[in-house]
ZAKEBA-998900 format. One record per residue (C-alpha): residue number from 1; residue in one letter; chain; x, y, z. Coordinates in Angstrom, 3 decimals. Each point is the difference from the previous one (the first is absolute). Layout:
N
[node NUM "a" "A" [X Y Z]];
...
This chain:
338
[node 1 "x" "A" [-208.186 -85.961 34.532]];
[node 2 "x" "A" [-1.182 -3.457 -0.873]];
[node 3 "x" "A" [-3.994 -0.356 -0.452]];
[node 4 "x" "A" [-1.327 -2.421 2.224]];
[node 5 "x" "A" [-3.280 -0.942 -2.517]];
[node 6 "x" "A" [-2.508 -2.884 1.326]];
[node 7 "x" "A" [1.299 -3.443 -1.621]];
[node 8 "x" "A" [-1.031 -3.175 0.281]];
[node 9 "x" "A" [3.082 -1.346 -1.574]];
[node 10 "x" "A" [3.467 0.973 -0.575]];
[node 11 "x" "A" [0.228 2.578 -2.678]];
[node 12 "x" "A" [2.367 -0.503 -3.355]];
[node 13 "x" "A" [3.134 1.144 -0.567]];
[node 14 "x" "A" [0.987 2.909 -0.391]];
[node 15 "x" "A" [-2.438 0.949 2.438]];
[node 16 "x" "A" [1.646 -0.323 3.773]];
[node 17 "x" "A" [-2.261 -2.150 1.868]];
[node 18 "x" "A" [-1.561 2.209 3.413]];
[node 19 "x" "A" [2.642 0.246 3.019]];
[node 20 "x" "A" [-3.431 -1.740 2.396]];
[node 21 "x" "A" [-0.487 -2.763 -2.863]];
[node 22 "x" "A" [4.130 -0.678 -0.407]];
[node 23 "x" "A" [-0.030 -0.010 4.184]];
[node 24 "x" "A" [-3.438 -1.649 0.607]];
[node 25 "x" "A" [1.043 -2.191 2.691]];
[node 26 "x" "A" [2.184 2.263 2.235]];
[node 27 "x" "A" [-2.818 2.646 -0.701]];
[node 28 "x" "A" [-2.482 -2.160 1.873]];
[node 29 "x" "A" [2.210 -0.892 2.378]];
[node 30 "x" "A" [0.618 3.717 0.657]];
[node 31 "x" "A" [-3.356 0.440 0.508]];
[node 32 "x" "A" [-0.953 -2.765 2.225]];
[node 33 "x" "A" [2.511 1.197 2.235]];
[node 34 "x" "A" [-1.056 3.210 0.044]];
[node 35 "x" "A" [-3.909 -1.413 1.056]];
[node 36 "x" "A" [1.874 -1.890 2.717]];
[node 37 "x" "A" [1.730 3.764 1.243]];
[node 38 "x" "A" [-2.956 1.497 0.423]];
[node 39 "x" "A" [-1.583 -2.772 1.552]];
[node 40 "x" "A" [2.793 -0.046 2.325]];
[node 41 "x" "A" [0.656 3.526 0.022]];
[node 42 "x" "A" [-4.010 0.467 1.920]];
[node 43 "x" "A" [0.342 -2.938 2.233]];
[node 44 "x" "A" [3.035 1.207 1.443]];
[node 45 "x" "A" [-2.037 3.136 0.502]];
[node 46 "x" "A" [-2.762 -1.904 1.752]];
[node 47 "x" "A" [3.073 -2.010 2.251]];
[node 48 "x" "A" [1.212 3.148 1.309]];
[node 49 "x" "A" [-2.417 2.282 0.599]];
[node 50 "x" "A" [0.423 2.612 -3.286]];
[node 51 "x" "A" [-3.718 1.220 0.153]];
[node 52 "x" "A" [-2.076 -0.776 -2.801]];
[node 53 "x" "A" [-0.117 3.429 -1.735]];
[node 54 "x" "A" [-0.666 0.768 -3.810]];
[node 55 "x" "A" [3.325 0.508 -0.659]];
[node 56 "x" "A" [1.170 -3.622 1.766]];
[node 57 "x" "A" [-2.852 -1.530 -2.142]];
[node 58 "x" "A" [2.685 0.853 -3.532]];
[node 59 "x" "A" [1.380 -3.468 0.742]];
[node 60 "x" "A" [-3.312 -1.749 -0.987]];
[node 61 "x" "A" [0.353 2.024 -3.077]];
[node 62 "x" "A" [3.507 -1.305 -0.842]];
[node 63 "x" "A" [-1.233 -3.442 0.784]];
[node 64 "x" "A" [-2.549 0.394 -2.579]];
[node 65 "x" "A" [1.347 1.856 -2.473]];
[node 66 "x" "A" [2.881 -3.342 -0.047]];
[node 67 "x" "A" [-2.684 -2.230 -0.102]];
[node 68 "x" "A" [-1.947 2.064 -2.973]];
[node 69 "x" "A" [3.323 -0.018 -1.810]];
[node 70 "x" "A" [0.408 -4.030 0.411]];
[node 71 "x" "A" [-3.108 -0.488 -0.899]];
[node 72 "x" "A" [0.552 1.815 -3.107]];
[node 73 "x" "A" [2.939 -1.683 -0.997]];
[node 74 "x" "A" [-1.401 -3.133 0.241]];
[node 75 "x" "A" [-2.811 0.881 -2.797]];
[node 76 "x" "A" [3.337 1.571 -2.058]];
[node 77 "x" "A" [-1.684 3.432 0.124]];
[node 78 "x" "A" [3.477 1.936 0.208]];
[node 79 "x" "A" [-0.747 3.327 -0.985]];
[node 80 "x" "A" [-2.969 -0.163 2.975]];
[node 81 "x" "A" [2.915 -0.698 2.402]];
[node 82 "x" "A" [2.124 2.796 -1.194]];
[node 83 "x" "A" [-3.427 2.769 0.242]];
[node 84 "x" "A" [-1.103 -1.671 3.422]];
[node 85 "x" "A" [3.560 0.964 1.687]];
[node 86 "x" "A" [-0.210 3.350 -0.953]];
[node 87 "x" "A" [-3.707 0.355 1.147]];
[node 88 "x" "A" [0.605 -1.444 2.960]];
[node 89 "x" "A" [3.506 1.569 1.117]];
[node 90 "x" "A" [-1.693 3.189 -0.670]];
[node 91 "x" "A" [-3.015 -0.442 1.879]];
[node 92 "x" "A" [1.888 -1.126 2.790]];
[node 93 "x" "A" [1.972 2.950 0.141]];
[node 94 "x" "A" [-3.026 2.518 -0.151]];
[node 95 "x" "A" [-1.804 -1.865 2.469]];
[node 96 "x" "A" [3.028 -0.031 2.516]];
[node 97 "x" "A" [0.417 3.463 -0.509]];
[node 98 "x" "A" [-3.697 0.994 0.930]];
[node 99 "x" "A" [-0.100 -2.324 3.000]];
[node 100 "x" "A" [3.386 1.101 0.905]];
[node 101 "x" "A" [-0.919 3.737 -0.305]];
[node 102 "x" "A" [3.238 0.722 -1.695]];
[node 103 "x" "A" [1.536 -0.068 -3.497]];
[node 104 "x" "A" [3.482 -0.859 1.570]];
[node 105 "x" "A" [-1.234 -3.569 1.244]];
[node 106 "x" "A" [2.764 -2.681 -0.819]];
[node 107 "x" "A" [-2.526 -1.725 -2.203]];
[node 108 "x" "A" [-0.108 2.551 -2.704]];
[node 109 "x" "A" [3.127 -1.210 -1.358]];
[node 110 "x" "A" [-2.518 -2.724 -1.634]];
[node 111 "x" "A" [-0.650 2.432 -2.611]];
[node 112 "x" "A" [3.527 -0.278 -0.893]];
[node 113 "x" "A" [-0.530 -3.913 0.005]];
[node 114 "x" "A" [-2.700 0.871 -2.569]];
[node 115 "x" "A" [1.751 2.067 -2.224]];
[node 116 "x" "A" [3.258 -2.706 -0.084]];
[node 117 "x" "A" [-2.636 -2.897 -1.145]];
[node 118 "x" "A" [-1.845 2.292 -2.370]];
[node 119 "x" "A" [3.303 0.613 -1.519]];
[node 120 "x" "A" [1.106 -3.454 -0.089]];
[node 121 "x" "A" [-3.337 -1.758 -0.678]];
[node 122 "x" "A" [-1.959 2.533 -2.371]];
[node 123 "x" "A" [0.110 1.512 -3.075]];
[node 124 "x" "A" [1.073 3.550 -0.772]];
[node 125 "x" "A" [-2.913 1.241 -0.088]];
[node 126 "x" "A" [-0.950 -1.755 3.407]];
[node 127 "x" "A" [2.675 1.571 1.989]];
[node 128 "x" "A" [-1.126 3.351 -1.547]];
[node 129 "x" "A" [-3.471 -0.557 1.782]];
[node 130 "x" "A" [1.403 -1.260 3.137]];
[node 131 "x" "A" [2.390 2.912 0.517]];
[node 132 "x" "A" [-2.727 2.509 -0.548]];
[node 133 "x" "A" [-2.034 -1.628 2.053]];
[node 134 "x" "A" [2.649 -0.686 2.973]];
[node 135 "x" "A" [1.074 3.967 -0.507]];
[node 136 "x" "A" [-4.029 1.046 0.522]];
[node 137 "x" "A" [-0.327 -2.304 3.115]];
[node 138 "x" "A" [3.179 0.825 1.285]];
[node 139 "x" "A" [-1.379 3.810 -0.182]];
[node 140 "x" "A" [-3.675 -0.767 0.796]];
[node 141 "x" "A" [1.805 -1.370 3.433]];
[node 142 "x" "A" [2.172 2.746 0.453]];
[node 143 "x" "A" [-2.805 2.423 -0.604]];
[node 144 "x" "A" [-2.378 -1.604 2.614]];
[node 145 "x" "A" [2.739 -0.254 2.433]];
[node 146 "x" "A" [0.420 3.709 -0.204]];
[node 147 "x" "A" [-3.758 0.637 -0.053]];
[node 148 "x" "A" [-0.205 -2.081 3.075]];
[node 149 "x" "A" [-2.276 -2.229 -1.297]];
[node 150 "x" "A" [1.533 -3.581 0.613]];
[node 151 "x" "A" [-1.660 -2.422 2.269]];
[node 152 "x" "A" [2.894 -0.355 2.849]];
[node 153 "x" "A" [2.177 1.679 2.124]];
[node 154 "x" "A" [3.485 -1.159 -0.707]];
[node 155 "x" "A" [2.600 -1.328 2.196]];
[node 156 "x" "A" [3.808 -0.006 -1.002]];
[node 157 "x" "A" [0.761 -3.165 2.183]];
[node 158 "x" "A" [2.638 -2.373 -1.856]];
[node 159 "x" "A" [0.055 -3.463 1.059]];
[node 160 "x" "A" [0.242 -4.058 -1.369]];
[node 161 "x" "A" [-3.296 0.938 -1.969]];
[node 162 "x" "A" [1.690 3.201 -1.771]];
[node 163 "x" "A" [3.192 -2.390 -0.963]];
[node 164 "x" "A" [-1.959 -2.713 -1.152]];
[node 165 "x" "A" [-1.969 2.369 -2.530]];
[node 166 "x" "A" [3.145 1.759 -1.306]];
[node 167 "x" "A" [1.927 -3.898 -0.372]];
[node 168 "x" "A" [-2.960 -1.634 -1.710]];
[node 169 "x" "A" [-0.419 3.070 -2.684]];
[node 170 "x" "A" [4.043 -0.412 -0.439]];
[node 171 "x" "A" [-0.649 -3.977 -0.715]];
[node 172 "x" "A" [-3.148 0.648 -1.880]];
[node 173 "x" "A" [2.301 2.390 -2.435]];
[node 174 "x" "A" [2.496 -2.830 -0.079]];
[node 175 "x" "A" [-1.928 -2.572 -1.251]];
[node 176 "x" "A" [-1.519 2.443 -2.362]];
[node 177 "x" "A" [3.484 1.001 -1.353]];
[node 178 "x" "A" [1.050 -3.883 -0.252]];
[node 179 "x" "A" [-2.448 -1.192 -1.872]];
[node 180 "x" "A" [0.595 3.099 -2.633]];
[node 181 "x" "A" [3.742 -0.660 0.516]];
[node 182 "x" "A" [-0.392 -4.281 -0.760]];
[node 183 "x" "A" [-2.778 1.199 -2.958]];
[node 184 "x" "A" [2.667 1.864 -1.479]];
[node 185 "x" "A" [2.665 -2.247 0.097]];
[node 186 "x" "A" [-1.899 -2.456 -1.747]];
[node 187 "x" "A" [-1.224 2.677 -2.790]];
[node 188 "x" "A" [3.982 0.257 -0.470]];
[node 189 "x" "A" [0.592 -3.376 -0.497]];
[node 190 "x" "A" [-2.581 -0.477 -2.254]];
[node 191 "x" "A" [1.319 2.897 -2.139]];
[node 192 "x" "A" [3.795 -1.187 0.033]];
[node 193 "x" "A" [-1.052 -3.867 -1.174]];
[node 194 "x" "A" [-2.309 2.077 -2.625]];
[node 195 "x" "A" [3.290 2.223 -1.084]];
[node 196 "x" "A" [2.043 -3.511 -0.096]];
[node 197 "x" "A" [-2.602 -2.367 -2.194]];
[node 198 "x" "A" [-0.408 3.007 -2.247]];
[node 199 "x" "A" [3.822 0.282 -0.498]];
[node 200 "x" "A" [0.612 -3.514 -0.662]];
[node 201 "x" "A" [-2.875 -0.092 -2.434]];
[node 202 "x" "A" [2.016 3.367 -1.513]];
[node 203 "x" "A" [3.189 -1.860 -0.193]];
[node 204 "x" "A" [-1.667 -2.993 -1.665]];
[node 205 "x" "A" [-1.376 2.012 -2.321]];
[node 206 "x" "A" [3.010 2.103 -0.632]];
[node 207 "x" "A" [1.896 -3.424 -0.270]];
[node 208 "x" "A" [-2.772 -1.399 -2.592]];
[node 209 "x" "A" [0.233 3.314 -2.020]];
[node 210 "x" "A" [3.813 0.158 -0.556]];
[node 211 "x" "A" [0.294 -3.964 -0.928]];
[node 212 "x" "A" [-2.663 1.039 -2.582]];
[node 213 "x" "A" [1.699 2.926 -1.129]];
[node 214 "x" "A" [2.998 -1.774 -0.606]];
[node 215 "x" "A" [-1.885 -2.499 -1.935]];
[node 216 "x" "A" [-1.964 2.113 -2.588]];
[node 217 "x" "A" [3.442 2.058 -0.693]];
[node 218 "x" "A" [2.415 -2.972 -0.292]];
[node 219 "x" "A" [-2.890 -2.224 -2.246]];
[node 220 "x" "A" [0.552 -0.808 -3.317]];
[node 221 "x" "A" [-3.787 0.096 -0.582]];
[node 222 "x" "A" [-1.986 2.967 -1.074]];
[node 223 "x" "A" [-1.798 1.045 3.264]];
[node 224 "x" "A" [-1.639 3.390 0.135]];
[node 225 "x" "A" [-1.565 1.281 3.209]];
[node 226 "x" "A" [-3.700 1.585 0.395]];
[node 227 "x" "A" [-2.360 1.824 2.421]];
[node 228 "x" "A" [-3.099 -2.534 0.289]];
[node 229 "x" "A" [-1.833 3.218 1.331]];
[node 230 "x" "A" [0.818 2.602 -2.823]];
[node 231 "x" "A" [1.788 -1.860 -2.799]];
[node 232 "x" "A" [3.088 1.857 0.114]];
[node 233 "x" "A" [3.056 -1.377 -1.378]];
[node 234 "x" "A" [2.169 0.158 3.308]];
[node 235 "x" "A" [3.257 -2.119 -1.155]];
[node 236 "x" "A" [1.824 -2.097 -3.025]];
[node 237 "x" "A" [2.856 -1.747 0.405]];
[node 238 "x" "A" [2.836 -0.382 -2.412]];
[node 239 "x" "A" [-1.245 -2.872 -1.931]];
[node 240 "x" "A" [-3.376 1.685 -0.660]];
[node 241 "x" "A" [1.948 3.098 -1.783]];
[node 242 "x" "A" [2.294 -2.255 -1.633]];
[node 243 "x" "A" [-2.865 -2.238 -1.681]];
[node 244 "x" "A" [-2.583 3.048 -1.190]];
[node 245 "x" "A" [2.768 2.651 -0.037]];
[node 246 "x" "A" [-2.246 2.681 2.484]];
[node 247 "x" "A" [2.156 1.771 2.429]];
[node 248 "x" "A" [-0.864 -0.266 3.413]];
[node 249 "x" "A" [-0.120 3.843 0.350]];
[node 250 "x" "A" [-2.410 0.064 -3.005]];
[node 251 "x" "A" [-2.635 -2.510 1.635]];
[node 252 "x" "A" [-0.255 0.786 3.644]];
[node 253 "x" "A" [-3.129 0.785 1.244]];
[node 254 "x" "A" [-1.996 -0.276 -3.305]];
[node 255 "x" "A" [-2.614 -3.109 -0.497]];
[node 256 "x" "A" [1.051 -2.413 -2.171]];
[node 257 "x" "A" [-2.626 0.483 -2.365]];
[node 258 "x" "A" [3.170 0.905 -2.736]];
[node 259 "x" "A" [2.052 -2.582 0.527]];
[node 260 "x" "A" [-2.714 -2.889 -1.949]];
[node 261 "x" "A" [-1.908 0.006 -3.032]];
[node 262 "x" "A" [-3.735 0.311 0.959]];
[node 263 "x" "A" [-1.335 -3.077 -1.924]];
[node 264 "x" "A" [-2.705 -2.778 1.295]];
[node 265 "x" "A" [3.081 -1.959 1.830]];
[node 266 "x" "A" [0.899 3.384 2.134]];
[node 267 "x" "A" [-3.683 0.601 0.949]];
[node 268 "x" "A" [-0.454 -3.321 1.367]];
[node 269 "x" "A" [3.253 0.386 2.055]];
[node 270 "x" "A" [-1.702 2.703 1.310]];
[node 271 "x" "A" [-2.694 -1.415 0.928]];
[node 272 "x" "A" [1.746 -2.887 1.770]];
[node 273 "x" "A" [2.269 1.834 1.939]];
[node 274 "x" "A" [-3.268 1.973 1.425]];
[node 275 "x" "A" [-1.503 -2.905 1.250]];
[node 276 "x" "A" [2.684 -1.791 1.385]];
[node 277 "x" "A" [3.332 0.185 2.248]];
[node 278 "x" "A" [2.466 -1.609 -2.438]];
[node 279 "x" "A" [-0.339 -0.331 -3.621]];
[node 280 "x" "A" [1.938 -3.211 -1.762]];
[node 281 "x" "A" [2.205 0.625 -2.946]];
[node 282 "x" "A" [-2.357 1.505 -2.735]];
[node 283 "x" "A" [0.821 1.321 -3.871]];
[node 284 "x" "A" [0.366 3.260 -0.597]];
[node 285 "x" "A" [1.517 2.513 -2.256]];
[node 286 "x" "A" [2.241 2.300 1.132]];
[node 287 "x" "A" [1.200 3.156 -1.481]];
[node 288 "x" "A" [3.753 1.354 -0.101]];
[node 289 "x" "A" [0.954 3.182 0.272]];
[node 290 "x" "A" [0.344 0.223 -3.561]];
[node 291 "x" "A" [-3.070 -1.384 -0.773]];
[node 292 "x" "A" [0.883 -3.404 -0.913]];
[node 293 "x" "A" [-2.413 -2.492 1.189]];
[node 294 "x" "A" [1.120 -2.713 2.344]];
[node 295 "x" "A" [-1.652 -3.214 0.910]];
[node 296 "x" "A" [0.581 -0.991 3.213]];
[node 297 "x" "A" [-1.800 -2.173 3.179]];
[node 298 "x" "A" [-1.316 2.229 2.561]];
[node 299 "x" "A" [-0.354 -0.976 4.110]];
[node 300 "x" "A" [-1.519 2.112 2.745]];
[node 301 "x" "A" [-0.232 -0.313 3.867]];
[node 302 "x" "A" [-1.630 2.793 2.299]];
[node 303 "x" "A" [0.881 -0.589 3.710]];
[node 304 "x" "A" [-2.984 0.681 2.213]];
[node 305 "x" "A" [0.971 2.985 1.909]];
[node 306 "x" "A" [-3.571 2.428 0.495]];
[node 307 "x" "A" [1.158 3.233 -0.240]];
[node 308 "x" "A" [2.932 0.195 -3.068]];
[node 309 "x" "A" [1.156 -3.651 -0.606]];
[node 310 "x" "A" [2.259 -1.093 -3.047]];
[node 311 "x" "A" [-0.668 -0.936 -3.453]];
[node 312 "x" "A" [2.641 -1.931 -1.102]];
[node 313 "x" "A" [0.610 -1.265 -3.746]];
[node 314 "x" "A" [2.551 -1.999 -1.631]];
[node 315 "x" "A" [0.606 -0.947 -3.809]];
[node 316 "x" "A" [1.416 -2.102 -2.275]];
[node 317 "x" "A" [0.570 -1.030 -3.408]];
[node 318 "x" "A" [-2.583 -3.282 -1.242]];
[node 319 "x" "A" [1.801 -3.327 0.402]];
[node 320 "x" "A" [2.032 1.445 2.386]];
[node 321 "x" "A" [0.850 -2.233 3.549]];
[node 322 "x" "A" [1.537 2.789 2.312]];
[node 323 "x" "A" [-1.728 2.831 1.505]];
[node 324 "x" "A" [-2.604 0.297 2.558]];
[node 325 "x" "A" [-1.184 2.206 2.851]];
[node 326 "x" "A" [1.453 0.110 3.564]];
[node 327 "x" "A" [-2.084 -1.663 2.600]];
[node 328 "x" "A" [-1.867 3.119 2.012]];
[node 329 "x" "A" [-0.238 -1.921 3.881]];
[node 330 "x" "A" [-1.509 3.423 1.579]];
[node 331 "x" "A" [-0.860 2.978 -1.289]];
[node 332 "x" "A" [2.817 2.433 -0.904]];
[node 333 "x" "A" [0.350 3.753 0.981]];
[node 334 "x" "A" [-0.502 2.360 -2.323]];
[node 335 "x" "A" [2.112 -0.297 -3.390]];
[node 336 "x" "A" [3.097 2.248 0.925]];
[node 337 "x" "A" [-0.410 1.787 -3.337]];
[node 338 "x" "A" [-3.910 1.134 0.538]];
């Protein structure tokens, strides 16, 4: 069921706007012709004679009850609408049935009317309440009718009045169902042009991530690959195990702590590559995997992904003009290797 709450404005996405609020206009029109039935509905009465009973005086009540819900719209006060139809499509039908005297008056199929908008309008929890409540009235009426204690006598006479009652419930319950139909035709839409950004933005990514991968493996430059998050070691290439002699097995997911000599020039690498998003070339020493000590330039770029982004360092040897790090234009997905 889709929650009709009270907005003033349409709510954000993901959040499906109200069916009344997404259908505003043909809402009020719906219920400014409804006013004008009514209204038309009890002068026709007057023109030919109907007498003016209890039970001919509902029409007034569907004249205001479309003029209560146009009024409403106006303001924007959507969830009032929803509430006010079932109120008053119940009322109507407990009233007809006392002046009527019997539970099988035509106009009890306006409970019915109730229980379609409370199911299309309302929350869960709102048709809940109205089907308890139309399932006690229903029986309160059927009780009283057996107890003899409604108001009138009835009469099982079938005429233009009888036809007219049954047609409008069928086109109130059509209107109803279009506007759920329309509201949910649009929610569809909205979800299919969701499903196709967020696959183009998957492909683009996918795209971004295999022209990188093919970079870092085919580069001549030392480039080893890191989880800005948790440090981890998530990828070398072949020129980093060629130049400090570590196998690639041997250094995934460790820090990198053991790959440098922890002197003043490492610390304030450190330091730098905390504070900012790419680090220049910088001294260091490295160490090999046999221990030998290795001087080397040092360069660092984290993309800016919140949750897990990249860490990405190259290296090379002083003096040296080649090597660098890959441009990052988006953030990546997560390191295939992690």
């Amino acid at each position: 069921m889709i929650d009709l709450s009270s907005l003033s404005h349409a709510p954000l996405w993901p959040e499906p706007p109200s069916i009344v609020a997404a259908r505003a206009k043909m809402a009020m029109r719906l219920s400014w012709m409804t006013a004008a039935l009514g209204l038309g509905l009890f002068a026709v009465d007057r023109f030919t004679g109907v007498p003016a009973t209890a039970d001919s005086m509902m029409t007034l009540v569907l004249a205001v009850m479309g003029a209560l819900s146009w009024g409403l719209l106006k303001v924007r006060r959507y969830n009032s609408v929803a509430w006010l139809l079932v109120v008053f499509l119940f009322g109507m039908a407990a009233a007809s049935t006392w002046f009527f005297g019997s539970v099988r008056t035509v106009n009890i199929a306006l409970i019915l009317m109730g229980q379609v908008a409370s199911g299309i309008f309302l929350s869960r929890r709102g048709l809940v309440c109205t089907t308890a409540a139309a399932i006690a009235l229903l029986g309160g009426l059927t009780w009283a009718e057996a107890a003899g204690l409604l108001a009138g006598q009835p009469r099982f006479v079938v005429g233009w009045r009888t036809w007219m009652t049954q047609s409008m419930s069928l086109v109130g319950v059509a209107a109803m169902m279009y506007l759920n139909r329309t509201q949910m035709h649009m929610a569809q839409a909205m979800h299919l042009r969701e499903a196709t950004q967020r696959l183009r933005a998957q492909l683009d990514r996918d795209l971004g991530q295999d022209r990188f991968s093919r970079l870092f493996q085919s580069s001549p430059t030392p480039i080893f690959v890191q989880s800005s998050r948790t440090g981890l070691i998530l990828d070398v290439n072949k020129a980093f195990e060629r130049t400090l002699g570590h196998a690639r097995k041997d250094v995934l997911n460790r820090r990198d702590g053991f790959l440098w000599l922890p002197d003043e020039e490492h610390q304030r690498f450190v330091r730098a590559r905390r504070a900012s998003r790419r680090i220049g070339w910088h001294p260091i020493t490295a160490l090999c995997r046999d221990g030998r000590p290795l001087a080397l330039q040092i360069s660092s770029e984290r993309d800016d992904d919140p949750d897990d982004g990249l860490l990405i360092t190259a290296l090379r040897v002083p003096g040296s003009m080649t090597g660098g790090l890959p441009t990052l234009h988006a953030p990546l997905e997560p390191w295939p290797h992690a």
